[in-house]
C-alpha positions as CSV (number, residue, x, y, z in Angstrom):
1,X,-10.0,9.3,-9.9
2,X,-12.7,6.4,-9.4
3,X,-12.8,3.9,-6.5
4,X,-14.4,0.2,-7.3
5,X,-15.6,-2.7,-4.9
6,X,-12.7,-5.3,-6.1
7,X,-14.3,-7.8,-3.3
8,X,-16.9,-8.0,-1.2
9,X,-16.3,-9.1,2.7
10,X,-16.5,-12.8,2.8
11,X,-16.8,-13.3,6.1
12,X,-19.9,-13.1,8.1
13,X,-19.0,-11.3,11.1
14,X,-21.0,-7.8,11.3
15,X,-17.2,-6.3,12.0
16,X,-16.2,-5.0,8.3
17,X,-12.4,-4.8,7.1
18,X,-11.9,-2.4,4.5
19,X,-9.0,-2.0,2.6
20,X,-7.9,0.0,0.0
21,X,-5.6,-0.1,-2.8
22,X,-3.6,3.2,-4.5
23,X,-1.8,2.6,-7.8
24,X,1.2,4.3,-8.6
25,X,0.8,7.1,-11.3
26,X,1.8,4.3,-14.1
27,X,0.9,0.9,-12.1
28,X,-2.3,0.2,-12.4
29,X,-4.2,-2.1,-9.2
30,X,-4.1,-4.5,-12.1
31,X,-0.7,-4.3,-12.1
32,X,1.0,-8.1,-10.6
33,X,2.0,-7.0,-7.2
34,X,-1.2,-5.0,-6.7
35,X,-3.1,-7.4,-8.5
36,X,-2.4,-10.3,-6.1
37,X,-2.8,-8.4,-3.0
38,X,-6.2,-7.5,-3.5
39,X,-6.9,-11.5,-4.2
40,X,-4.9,-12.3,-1.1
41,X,-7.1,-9.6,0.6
42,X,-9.8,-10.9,-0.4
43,X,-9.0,-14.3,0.4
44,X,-8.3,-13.3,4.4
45,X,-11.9,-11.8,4.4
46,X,-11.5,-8.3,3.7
47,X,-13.3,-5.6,1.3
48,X,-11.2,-4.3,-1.2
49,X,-11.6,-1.3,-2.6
50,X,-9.7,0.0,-5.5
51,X,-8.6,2.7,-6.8
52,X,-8.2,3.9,-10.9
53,X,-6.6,7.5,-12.4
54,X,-8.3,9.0,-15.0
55,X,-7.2,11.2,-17.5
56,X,-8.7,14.3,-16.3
57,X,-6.7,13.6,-13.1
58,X,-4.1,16.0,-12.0
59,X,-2.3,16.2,-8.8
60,X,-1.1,19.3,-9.3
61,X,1.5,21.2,-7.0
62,X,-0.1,19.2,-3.9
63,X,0.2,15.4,-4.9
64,X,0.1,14.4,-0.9
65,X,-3.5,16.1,-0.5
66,X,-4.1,14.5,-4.0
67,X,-3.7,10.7,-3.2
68,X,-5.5,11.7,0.3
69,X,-8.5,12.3,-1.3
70,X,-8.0,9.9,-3.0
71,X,-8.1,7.2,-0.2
72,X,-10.9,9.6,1.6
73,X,-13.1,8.9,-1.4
74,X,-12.0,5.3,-1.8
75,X,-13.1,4.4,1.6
76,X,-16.2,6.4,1.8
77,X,-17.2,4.5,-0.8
78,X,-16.9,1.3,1.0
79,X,-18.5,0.0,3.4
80,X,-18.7,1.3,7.5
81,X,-15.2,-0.2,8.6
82,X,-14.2,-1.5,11.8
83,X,-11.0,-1.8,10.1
84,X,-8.9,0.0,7.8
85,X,-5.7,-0.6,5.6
86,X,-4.4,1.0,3.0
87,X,-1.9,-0.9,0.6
88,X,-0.4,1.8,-1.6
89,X,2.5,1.4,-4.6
90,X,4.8,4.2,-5.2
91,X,3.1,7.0,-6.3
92,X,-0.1,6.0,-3.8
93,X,2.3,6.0,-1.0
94,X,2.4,9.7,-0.6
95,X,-0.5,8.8,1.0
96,X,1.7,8.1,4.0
97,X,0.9,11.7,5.9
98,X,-2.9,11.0,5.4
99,X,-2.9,7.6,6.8
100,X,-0.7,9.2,9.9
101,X,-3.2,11.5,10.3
102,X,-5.9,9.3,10.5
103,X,-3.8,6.3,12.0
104,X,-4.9,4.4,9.3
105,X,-2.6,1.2,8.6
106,X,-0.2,0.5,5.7
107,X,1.6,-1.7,3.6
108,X,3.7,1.0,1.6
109,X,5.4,-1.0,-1.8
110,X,7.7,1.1,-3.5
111,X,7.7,4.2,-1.3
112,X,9.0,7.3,-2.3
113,X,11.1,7.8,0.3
114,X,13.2,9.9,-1.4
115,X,9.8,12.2,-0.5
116,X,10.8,14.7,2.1
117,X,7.0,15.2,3.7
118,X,7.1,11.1,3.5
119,X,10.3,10.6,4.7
120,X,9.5,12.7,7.5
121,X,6.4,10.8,8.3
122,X,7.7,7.9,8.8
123,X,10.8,8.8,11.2
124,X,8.0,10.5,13.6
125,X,5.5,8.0,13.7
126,X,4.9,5.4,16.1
127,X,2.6,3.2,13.4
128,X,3.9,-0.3,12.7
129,X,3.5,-0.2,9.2
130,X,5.0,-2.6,6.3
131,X,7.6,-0.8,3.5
132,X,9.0,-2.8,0.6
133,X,11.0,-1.6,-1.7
134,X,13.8,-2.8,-4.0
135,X,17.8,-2.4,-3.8
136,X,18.0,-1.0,-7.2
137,X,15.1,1.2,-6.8
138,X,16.5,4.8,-6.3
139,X,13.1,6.0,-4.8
140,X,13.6,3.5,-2.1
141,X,16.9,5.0,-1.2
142,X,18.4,2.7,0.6
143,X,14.9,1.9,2.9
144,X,15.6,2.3,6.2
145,X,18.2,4.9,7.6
146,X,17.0,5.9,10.8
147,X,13.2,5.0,11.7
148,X,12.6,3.1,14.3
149,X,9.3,1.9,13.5
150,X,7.8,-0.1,11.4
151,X,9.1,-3.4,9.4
152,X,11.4,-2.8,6.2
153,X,11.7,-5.6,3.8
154,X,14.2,-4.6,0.8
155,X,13.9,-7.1,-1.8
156,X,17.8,-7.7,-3.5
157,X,18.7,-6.5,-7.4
158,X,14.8,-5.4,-7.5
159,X,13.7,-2.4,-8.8
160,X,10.7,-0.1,-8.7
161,X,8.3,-2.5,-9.8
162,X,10.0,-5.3,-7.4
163,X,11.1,-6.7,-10.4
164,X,14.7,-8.4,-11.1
165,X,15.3,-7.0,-14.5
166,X,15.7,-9.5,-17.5
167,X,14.9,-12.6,-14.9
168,X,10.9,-13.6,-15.0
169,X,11.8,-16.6,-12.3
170,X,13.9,-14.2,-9.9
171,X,11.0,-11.8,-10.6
172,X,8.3,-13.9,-9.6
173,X,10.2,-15.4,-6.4
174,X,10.8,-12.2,-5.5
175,X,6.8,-11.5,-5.2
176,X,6.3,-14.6,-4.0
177,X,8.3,-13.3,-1.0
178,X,6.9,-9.9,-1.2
179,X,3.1,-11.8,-0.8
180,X,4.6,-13.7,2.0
181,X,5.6,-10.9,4.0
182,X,2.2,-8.6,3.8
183,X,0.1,-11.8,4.0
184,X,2.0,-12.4,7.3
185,X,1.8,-8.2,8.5
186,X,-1.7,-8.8,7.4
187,X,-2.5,-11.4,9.8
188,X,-0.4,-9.7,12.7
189,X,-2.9,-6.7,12.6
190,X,-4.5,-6.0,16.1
191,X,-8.5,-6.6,15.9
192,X,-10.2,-3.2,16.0
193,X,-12.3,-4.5,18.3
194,X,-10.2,-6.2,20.4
């Protein structure tokens, strides 16, 4: 695993908001969805830092410690934060204990709630986090059953890569609306400081 500065902070406050971004194990931060959150990220101010697998990387029989090391390292390679957020896409999302744990905020794309440790998670936690996933997406598994926190967005006919197969428009307006909606949970987040 390696962790790179995607943006710098733009704003000039000496308060720093870090977030950090967790591919899947085949979706790449380069990736569209991932992609345009880390600009949008940027955009609102925040440092972004990202995260890459290598080859020699291997999860093992403990993928949740895995990806939390993962965001451990990602963020201690950042700057001091008065703010933290991860944004994780389906494999990153078993990441979800971790950020429990540490009460670190999320936007969860594609969660594998079909996870028992993250399914878990989330139905004991009293975090305010954002999941999207897709109605054709069998990890997503219907989203949400019984949680009662936290905002579920499912995005209709998409799948795991919140894509409407064989439809490029629907696909992209179906992002657009997926931007929309952690843009706004973005700008909902309480102020560390405050």
């Amino acid at each position: 695993m390696e962790s790179f500065t995607w943006s710098k902070a733009t704003n000039e406050s000496t308060e720093t908001k870090v977030a950090v971004l967790l591919p899947g194990s085949g979706y790449p931060v380069e990736g569209p969805v991932l992609f345009w959150v880390g600009e949008m990220l940027a955009a609102l101010g925040w440092h972004v830092q990202a995260v890459r697998w290598t080859a020699d990387d291997e999860p093992g029989v403990a993928p949740h410690a895995f990806v939390a090391r993962a965001a451990e390292q990602a963020f201690a390679a950042a700057p001091a934060a008065s703010q933290r957020l991860v944004v994780a896409k389906s494999f990153g999302t078993l990441a979800i204990p971790w950020a429990e744990e540490t009460q670190t905020a999320g936007v969860w794309l594609t969660p594998l709630l079909t996870d028992t440790t993250v399914r878990q998670t989330i139905s004991h936690t009293d975090k305010a986090d954002l999941f999207i996933g897709g109605s054709e997406d069998k990890l997503w598994d219907g989203g949400r059953k019984s949680e009662t926190t936290g905002t579920f967005v499912e995005i209709p006919g998409a799948d795991h890569s919140l894509q409407i197969p064989n439809d490029w428009r629907a696909s992209q307006a179906a992002q657009a609306n997926v931007f929309a909606k952690i843009e706004e949970f973005v700008k909902g987040l309480p102020d560390a400081g405050a």
